[in-house]
N, C-alpha and C positions, 0 to 999 in steps of 0.2 A: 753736749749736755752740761749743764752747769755743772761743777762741782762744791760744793764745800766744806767737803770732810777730809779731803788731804793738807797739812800742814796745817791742823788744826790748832797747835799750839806751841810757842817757841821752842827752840832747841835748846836742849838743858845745859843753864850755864850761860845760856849768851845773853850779853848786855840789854836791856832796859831802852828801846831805842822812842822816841817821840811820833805816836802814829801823824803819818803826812798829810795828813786831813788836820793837824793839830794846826798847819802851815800853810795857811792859803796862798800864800806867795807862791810854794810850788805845787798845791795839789792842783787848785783852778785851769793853772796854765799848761800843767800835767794831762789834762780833759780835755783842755781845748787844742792841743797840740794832737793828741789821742783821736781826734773827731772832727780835725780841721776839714776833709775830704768829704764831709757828711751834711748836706744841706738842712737849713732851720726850718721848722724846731728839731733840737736832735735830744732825746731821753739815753741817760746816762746813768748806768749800776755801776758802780767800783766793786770787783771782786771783793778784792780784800778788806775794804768797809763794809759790806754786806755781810761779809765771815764776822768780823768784828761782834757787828751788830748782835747777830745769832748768836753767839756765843756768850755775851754780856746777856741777853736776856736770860737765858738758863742758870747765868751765876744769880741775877736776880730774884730768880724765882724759887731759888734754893730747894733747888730740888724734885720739886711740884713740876709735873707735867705740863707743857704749852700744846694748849689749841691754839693751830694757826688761822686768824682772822682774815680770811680772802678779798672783802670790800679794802682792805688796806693795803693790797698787792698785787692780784688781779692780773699777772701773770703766773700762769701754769709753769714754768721753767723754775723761777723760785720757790713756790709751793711746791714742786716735787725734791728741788734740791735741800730746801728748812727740813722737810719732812724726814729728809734721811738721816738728819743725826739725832741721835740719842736722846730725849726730853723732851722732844717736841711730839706729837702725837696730835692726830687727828685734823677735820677743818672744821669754821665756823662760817660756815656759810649765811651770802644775803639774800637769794632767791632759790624758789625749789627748783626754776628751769638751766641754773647755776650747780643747785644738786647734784639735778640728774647726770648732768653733762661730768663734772667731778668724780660723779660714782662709777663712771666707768674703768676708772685707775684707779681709785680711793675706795678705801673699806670704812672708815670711818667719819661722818658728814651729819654735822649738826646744824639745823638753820637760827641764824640768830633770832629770828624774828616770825611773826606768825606767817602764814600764807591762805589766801583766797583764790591761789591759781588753780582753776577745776582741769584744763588741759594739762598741767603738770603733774595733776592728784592721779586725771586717769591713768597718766604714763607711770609714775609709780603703782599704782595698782596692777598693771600690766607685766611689770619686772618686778620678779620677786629678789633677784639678788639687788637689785636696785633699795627695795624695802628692809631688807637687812642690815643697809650699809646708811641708810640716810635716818637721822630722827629730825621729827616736825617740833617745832616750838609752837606751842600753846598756853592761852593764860583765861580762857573764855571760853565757856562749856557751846555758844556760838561755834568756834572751830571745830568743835567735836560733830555737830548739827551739819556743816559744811560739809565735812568730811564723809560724813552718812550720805550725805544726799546724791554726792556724785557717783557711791556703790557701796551699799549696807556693809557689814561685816560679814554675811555669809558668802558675798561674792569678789572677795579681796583678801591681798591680806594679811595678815596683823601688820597695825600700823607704829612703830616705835614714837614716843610722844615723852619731851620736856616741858615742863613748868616755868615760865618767866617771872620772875619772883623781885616786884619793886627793891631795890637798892639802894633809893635815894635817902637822905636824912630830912626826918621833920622835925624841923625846932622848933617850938615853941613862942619863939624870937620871931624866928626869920624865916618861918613857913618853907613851904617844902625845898630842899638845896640836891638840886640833881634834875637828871634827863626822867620825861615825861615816858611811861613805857607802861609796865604790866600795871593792873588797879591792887591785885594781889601784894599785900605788904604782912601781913601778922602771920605768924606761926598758924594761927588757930583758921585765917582764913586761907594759907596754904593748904593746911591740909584737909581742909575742908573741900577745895576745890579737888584736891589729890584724891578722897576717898569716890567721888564724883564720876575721875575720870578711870579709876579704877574697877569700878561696875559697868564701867561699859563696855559693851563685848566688841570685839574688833580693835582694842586699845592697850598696848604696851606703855606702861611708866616707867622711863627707865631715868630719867635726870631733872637735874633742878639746874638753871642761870638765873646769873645774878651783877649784874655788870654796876660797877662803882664809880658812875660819869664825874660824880662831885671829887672823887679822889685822884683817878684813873686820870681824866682829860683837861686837869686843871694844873696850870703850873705853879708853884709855892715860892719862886726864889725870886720876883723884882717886882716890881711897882708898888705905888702907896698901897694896894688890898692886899699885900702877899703875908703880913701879921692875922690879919681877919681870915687870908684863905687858908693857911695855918691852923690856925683855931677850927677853923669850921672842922676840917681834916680831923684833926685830931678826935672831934667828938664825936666823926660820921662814925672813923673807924673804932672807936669804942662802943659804938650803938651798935653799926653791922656787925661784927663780933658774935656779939652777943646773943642780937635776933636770927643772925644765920644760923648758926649752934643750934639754937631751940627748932628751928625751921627745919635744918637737916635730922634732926632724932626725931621729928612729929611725923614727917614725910615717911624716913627708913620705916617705922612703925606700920607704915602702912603698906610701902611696896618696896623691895628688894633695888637698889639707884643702882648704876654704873657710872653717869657720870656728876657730881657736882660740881658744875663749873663756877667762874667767880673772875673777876679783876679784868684790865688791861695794860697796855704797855706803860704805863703811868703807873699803878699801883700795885707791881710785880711783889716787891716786898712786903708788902700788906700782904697781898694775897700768899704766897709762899708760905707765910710764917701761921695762917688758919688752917686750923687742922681740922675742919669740916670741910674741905674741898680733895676735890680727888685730882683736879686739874686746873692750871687758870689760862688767859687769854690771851693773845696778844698778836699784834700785825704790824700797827704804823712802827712800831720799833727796829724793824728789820729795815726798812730804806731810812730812816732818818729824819722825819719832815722838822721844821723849825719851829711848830710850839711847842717841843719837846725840849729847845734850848730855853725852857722856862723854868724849871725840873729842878731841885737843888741834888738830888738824889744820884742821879745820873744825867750821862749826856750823850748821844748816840753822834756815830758817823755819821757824816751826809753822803748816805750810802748811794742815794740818787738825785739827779738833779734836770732840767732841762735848759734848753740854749735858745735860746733869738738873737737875729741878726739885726745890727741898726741898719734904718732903709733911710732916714732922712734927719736933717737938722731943724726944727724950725724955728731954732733961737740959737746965742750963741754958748746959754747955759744948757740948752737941751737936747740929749738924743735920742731918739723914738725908734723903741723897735719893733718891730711886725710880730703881733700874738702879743702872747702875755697874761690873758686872764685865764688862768685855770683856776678858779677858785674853793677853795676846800668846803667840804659841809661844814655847817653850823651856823653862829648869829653873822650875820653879814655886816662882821667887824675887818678892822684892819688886818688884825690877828689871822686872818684865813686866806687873806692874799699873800700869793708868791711873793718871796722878797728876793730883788737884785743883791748878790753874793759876789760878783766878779766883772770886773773890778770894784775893788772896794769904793766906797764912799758914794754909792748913788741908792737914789729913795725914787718912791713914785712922787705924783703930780697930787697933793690932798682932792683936787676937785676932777681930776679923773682917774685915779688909780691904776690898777691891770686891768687893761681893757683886752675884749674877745679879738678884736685886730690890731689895736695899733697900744703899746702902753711907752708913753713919752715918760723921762726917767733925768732928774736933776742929779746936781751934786758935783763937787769938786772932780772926779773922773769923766763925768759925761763932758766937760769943755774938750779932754782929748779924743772922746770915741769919733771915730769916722764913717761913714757911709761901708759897709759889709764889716763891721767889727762884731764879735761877738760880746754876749752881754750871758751868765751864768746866771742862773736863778735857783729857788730852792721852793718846794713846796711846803705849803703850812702842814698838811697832814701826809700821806703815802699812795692813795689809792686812784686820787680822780686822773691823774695825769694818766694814766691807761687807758680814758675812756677818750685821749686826744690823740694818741702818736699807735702808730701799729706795730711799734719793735722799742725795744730800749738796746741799745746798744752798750755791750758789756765788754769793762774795759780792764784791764791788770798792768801795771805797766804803767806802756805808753803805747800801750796797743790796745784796739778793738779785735778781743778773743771769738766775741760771739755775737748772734742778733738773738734775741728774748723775744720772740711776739708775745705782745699784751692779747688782754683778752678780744680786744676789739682788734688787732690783726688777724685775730683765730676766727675774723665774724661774728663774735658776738657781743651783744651787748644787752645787759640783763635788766639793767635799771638806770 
């Protein structure tokens, strides 16, 4: 079992040492030496940057509870191991059949997102501890209808029910700045919808989310927009402030909350420091991915990574490795393809990038890679590479401690 609660924190008194991840000279080589035995692709957890990781988020979030986000992890080994320490509390789950499976171990399961699945409704209906361990996200008296239709309220039962509450900023300027989600944005139309789902019978209110994409998923510190992403920042989180305050006292007013959730691993500090949340959010933060090296705020371990093998040259600036496209959700920009990490100084092809078989890869280091060299990569976000390799291989050291099955080596695959 994993662990991450022993030697949680240095020994008093001892020196200030440079984490080895700060050193790709030795950490890279430290992996690939760790994992030489392990044929490509091979998925890689560094203990102790995943401890890291965990930990730095809690200092961030000062205090404030983390719900662990499992679309960003998606292995059960370290969702059991986050879970054990101290501040972390709960999951935020992406499907109800993802749920269920969860709530077998887990008492506490929140979906991030709404659900249509009537096979997963029934089986919650069927399992009552099941129904006390999981709440549904709702934003649409629709779900409510849904939920009726596959077994009334007299023959199920009581169903726990949050609120997804738009978090985006509208300016005036520059029209709406944020992910497209609930239609629910004003106090007045929160609890409007609140008092709604509160007369219905068969319907527990217990939370409200609130997820801050424009602040949370956006990095502040390099390119020409990072003055303007700034700016924006500053005025979301002076607006949401504000309207979540009024949002959570209109809401309370109406039904008794347990959880106010809010933020992610981009906007812990934000989130921490509001004191209408009872909890905030966070996933990709625990492995590391690299649009978090955008961040002026902080900077996470590259807690995880995966490998490909070069299989051929077909130039004498080019070496091509087998795989390579894992690509993270969102715009289908540069930004969301894996980047070559080791050895340094190689970039993708602009006119094919990470490709699903083969990603050919320039640069000053590719003139020396050879036919079976390994090539270190990094993923933009934390979660998808689970839905490609069946184990991550977990390493401390210069050893592989453990194998992780992903959630796709458990069989499943949810979405």
């Amino acid at each position: 079992m994993l662990d991450l609660i022993d030697e949680l924190s240095p020994v008093q008194g001892a020196p200030a040492i440079a984490p080895e991840w700060e050193d790709p000279a030795r950490y890279w080589p430290r992996l690939s030496a760790a994992t030489g035995h392990v044929p490509a692709p091979v998925g890689v957890i560094d203990r102790e940057a995943l401890r890291y990781n965990a930990m730095d988020l809690l200092v961030r979030a000062g205090g404030l509870p983390i719900r662990v986000a499992s679309k960003s992890v998606r292995v059960r080994a370290v969702l059991d191991a986050v879970l054990k320490l101290p501040g972390f509390r709960g999951i935020l789950a992406f499907t109800l059949e993802e749920a269920l499976w969860l709530a077998e171990t887990h008492d506490d399961i929140m979906l991030g997102y709404p659900t249509v699945d009537r096979a997963g409704l029934e089986r919650l209906f069927s399992d009552e501890q099941a129904a006390q361990r999981i709440t549904l996200m709702v934003d649409d008296l629709v779900h409510l209808d849904l939920i009726d239709s596959v077994a009334g309220p007299t023959s199920r039962p009581e169903i726990r029910v949050a609120i997804d509450v738009d978090a985006s900023w509208r300016s005036s300027l520059l029209g709406h700045i944020g992910v497209r989600r609930s239609a629910l944005f004003t106090p007045g139309e929160v609890a409007g919808f609140a008092r709604k789902v509160v007369a219905r019978p068969g319907f527990r209110l217990v939370g409200l989310q609130m997820y801050d994409a424009q602040i949370a998923g956006q990095g502040d510190d390099a390119g020409a927009d990072a003055p303007l992403i700034r700016m924006v920042q500053a005025r979301s989180r002076n607006e949401l402030r504000e309207r979540r305050a009024a949002i959570v006292a209109a809401v309370g007013a109406i039904a008794p909350l347990e959880i106010l959730n809010g933020g992610g691993t981009g906007s812990l500090e934000f989130t921490g420091s509001d004191e209408s949340l009872t909890e905030a959010s966070a996933g990709s933060g625990l492995l590391g991915g690299h649009l978090f090296d955008g961040y002026r705020s902080f900077r996470p371990a590259p807690a995880s990574a995966f490998a490909f093998d070069v299989v051929r040259r077909p130039a004498a600036d080019i070496a091509t490795v087998l795989g390579g496209g894992w690509i993270a959700s969102g715009p289908a920009l540069a930004s969301r393809q894996p980047r070559p990490v080791w050895p340094e100084g190689l970039r993708t092809l602009g006119r094919e990038a990470a490709g699903e078989v083969q990603t050919p890869l320039q640069g000053p280091a590719a003139t020396s890679l050879g036919v079976g060299d390994r090539v270190w990569f990094r993923h933009a976000k934390s979660g998808e590479p689970a839905e490609r390799i069946e184990r991550y291989h977990l390493v401390s050291g210069e050893q592989v401690i453990e194998e992780l099955p992903t959630y796709r080596g458990e069989g499943k695959a949810f979405l």
